[in-house]
C-alpha positions as CSV (number, residue, x, y, z in Angstrom):
1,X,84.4,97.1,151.5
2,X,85.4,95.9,147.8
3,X,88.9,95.6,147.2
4,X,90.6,97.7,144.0
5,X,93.0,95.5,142.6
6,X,96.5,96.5,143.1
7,X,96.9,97.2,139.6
8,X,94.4,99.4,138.9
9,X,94.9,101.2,142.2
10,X,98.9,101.9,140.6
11,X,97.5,103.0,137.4
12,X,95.1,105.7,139.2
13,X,98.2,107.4,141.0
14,X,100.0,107.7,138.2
15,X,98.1,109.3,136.0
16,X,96.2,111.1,138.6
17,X,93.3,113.0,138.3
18,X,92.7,112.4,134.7
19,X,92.3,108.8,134.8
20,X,89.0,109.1,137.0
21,X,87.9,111.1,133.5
22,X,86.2,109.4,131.0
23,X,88.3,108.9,128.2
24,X,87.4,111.0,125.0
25,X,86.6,109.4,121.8
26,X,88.3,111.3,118.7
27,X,87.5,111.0,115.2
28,X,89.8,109.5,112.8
29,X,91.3,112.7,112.0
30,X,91.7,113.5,115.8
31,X,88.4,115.7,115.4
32,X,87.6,117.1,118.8
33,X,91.5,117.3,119.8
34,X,92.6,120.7,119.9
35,X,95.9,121.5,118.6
36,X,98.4,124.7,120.4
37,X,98.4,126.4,117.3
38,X,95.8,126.7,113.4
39,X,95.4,123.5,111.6
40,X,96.5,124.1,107.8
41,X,95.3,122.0,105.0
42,X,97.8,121.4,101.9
43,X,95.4,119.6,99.7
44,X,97.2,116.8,96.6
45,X,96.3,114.2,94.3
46,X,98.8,111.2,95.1
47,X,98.5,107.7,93.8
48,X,95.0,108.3,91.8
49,X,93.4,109.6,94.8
50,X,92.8,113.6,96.5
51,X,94.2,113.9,99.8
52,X,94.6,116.4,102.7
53,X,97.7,116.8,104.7
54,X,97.3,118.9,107.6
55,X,100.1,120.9,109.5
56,X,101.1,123.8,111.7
57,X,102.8,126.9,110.1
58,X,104.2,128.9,113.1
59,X,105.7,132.4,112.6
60,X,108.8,133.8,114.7
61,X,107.4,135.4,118.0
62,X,110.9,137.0,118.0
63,X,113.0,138.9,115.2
64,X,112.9,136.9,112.6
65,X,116.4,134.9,111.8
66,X,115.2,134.2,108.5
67,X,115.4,130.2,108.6
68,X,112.8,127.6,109.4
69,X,112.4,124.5,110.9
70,X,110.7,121.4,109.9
71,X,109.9,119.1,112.6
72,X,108.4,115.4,111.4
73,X,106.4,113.4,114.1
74,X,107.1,109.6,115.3
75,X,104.6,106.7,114.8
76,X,102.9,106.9,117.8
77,X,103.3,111.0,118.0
78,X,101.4,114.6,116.3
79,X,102.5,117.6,115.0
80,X,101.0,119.1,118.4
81,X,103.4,116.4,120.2
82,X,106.0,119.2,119.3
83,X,104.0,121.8,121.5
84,X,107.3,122.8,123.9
85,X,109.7,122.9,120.5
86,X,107.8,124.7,118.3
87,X,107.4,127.6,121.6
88,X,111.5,127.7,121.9
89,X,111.8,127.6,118.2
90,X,109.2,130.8,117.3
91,X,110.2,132.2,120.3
92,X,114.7,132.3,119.1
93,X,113.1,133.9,115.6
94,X,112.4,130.4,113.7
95,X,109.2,130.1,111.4
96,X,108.4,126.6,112.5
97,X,106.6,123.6,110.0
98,X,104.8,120.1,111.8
99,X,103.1,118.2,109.4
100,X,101.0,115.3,109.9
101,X,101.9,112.8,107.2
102,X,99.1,111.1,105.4
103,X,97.9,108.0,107.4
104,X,98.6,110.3,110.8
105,X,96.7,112.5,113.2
106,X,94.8,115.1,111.4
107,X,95.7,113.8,108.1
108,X,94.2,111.8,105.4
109,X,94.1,107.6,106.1
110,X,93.8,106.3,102.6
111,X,92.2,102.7,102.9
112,X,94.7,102.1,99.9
113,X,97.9,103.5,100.1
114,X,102.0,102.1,99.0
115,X,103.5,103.7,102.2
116,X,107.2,104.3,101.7
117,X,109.8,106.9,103.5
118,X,110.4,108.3,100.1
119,X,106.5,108.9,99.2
120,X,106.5,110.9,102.4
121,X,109.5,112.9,102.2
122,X,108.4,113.4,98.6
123,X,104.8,115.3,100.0
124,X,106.6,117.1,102.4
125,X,108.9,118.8,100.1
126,X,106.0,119.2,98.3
127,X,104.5,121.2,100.6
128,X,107.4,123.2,102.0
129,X,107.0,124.3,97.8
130,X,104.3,125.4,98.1
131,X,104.8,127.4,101.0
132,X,107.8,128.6,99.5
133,X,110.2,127.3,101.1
134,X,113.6,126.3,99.3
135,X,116.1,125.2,102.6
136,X,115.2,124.2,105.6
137,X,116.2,122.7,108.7
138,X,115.0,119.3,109.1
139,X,113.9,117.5,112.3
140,X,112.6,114.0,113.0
141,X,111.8,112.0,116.0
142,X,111.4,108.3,116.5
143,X,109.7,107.3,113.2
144,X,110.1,111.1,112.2
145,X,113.8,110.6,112.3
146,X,113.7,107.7,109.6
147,X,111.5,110.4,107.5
148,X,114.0,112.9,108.1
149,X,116.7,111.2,106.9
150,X,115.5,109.8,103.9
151,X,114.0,113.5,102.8
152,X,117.9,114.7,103.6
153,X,118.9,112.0,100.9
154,X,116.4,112.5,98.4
155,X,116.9,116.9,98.6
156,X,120.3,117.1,100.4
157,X,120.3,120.9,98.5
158,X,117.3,121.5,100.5
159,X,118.0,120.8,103.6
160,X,120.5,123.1,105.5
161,X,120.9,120.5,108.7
162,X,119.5,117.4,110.0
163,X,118.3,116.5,113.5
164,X,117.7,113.4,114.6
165,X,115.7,112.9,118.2
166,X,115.9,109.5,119.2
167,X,115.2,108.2,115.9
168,X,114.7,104.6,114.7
169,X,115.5,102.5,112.3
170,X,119.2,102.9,113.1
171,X,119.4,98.6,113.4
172,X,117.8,96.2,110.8
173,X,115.3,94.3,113.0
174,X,114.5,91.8,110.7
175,X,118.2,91.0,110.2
176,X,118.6,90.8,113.8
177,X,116.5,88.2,113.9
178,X,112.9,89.8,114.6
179,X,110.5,88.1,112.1
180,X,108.1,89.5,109.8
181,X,104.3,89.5,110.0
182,X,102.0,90.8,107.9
183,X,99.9,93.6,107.5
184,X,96.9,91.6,108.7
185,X,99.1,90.5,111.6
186,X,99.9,94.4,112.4
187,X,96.2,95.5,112.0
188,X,94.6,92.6,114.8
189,X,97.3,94.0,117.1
190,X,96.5,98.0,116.9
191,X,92.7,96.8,117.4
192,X,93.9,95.6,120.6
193,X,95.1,99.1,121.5
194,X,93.8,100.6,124.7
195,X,94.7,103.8,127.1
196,X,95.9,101.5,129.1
197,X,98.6,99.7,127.2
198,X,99.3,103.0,125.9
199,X,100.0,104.8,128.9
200,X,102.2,101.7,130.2
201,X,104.2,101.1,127.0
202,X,104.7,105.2,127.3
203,X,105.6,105.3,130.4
204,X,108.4,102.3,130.3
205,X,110.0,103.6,126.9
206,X,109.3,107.7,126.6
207,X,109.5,108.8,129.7
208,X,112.4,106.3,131.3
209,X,109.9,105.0,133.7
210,X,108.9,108.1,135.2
211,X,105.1,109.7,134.3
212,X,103.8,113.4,135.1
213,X,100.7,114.6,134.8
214,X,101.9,116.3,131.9
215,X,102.6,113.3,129.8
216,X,98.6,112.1,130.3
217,X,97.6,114.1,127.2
218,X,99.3,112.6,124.5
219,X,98.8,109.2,125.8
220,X,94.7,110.0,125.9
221,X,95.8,111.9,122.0
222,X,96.6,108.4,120.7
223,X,93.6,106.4,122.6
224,X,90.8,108.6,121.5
225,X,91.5,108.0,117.9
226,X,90.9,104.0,118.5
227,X,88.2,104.8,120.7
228,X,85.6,106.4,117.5
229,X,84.4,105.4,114.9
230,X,87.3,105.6,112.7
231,X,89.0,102.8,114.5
232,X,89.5,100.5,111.8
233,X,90.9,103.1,109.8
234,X,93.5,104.2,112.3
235,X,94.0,100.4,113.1
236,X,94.6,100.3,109.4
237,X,97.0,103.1,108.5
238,X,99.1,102.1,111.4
239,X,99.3,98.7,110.4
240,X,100.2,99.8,106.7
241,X,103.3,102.2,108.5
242,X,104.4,99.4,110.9
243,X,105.0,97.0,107.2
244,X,107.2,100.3,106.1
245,X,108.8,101.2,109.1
246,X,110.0,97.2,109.5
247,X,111.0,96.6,106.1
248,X,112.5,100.1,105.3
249,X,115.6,100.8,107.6
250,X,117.6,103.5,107.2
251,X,121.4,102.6,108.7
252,X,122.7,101.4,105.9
253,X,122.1,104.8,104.2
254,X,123.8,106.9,106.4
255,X,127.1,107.3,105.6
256,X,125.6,108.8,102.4
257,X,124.1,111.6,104.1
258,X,126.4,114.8,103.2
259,X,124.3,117.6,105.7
260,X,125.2,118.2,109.0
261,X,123.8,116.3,111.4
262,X,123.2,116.5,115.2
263,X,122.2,113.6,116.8
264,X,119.8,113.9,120.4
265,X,119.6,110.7,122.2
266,X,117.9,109.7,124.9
267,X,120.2,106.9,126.8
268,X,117.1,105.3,128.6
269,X,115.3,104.5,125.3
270,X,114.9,101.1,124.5
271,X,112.9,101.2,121.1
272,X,112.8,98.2,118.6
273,X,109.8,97.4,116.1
274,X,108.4,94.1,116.7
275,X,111.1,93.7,120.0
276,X,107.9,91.2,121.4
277,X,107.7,89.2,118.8
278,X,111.3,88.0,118.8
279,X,112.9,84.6,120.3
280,X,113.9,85.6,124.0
281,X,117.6,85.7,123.2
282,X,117.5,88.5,120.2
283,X,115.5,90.7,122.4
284,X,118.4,92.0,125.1
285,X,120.1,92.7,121.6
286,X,117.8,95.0,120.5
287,X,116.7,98.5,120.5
288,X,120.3,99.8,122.6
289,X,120.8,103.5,122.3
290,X,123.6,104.0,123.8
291,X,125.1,101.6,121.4
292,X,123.0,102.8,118.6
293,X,123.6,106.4,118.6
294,X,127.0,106.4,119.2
295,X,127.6,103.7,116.3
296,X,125.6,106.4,114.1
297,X,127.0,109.3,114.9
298,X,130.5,107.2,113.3
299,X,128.6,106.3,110.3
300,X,126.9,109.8,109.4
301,X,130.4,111.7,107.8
302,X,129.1,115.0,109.5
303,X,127.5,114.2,112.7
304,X,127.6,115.8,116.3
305,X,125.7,113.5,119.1
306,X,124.0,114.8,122.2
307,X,123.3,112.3,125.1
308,X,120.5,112.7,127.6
309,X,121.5,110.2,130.5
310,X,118.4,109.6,132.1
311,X,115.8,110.6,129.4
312,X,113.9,108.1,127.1
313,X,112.6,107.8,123.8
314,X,111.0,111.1,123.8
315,X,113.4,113.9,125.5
316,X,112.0,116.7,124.0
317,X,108.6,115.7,126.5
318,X,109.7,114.5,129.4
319,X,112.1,117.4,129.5
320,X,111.6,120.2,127.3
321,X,113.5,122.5,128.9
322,X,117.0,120.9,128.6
323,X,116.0,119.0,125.0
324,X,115.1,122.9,123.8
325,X,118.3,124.6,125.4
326,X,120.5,121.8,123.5
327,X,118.7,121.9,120.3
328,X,119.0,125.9,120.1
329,X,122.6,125.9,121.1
330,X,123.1,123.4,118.1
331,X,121.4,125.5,115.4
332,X,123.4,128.3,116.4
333,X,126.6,126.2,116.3
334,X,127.9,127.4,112.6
């Protein structure tokens, strides 16, 4: 009998089933993956060029409260990656927003394009006019949270309170000692992405180790789109966002922030941009949350922060249940 390596044998049972499936090619707008609720499409012109921004506008499924909630994906992450919020949100009476910023997902990927957190927060509340929304709750995980907290500096009026889900940016890598490569450096890397590495990277940083069958569909969400024919142009855009999300940090900002603020951290997370490319002795230094949420929730002047022992990077899906019943009981917390 042939012998399946060991590794590949580990890799079968844990992501069951699924992995014997042939993995699904998207396009580079994720056509072919279905999102849990209608795609929208807020069409601009920014920087000399017509672009689409797609995002999900979810109604209450209860009594209306009359608020809404804006929830900003991470890097790696979709509007539909908020599948389990947006349900606990429509259903306590929210009208819920997920946007895919440009360069993302179902979103335009411009081949030309000065990425900045500002530009972003900027179409955002761009769109949140046009849908006529003045105030607004603003959430933002992992890369999101970096998004969110520079749109709750640039429209503090607009934004009734901030929530931050493991977000990063809350440590200056490249001060720290991680060096900088260049975009060309960034793009060689992502063509090297595979479901594999994926899966593996997702399962050691999200998920604190663990992996449910659950989890396999956002991990196959992020392959597929390097698996078509718009590779080079995902490759690209998330090359273009690593250059912003290295050289644009937001800690030094937050003492500035003036909403309130409710920090949800995952204690197992142990997220830093460019963490590989460091010598060997920066990298135990980096990406601590323990250290780094509690170190921002003393920096931001209004700031409540919510530990998650034994969840990673993303809480809200490896447990949706206790991340939802902790966000709701802090938007009802006057």
């Amino acid at each position: 009998m042939r012998r399946i390596p060991l590794a590949l044998c580990l890799s079968l049972l844990m992501a069951g089933p699924a992995a014997a499936q042939e993995q699904t090619a998207y396009g580079p707008r994720l056509e072919g993956f279905d999102y849990p609720h209608p795609v929208r499409i807020h069409a601009f012109d920014s920087q000399g060029q017509k672009l689409e921004m797609a995002y999900l506008d979810v109604p209450p499924l209860a009594t209306a409260n009359g608020k809404t909630v804006v929830l900003l994906h991470g890097k790696n992450f979709c509007a539909a990656t908020w599948e389990d919020t947006i349900k606990a949100l429509a259903g306590a009476g929210y009208r819920v927003i997920a946007p895919d910023q440009i360069g993302f997902c179902k979103s335009s990927k411009p081949q030309a394009y000065q990425y900045s957190f500002a530009q972003l927060a900027a179409n955002t509340h761009a769109l949140l006019q046009t849908l006529g929304i003045d105030k607004a709750v603003i959430g933002g995980h992992s890369m999101g949270g970096m998004l969110a907290t520079r749109y709750a500096l640039m429209y503090p009026r607009e934004t009734e309170r901030l929530v931050l889900v493991n977000p990063i940016g809350l440590e200056d890598w490249k001060s720290l000692g991680v060096p900088w490569q260049s975009v060309d450096a960034w793009y060689a890397s992502e063509l090297k992405t595979s479901l594999d590495s994926i899966r593996k990277y997702q399962q050691d940083t999200y998920y604190a180790g663990t992996w449910k069958p659950q989890f396999e569909r956002w991990a196959r969400m992020q392959a597929g789109m390097y698996l078509g024919d718009g590779k080079q142009a995902v490759a690209w855009s998330q090359a273009l966002t690593y250059d912003m999300v290295f050289n644009q940090p937001v800690v030094y900002e937050l003492p500035q922030l003036k909403v309130p603020t409710t920090l949800f951290i995952g204690q197992k997370d142990n997220t830093a941009i460019g963490k590989a490319l460091a010598p060997a002795e920066v990298r135990p230094r980096l990406g601590r949350y323990p250290e780094l949420g509690k170190r921002a929730a003393r920096a931001i002047p209004k700031a409540t922060l919510v530990e998650f022992a034994d969840l990673g990077h993303s809480p809200q899906v490896q447990d949706p249940d206790r991340f939802n019943a902790a966000l709701l009981k802090a938007l009802a917390t006057p």
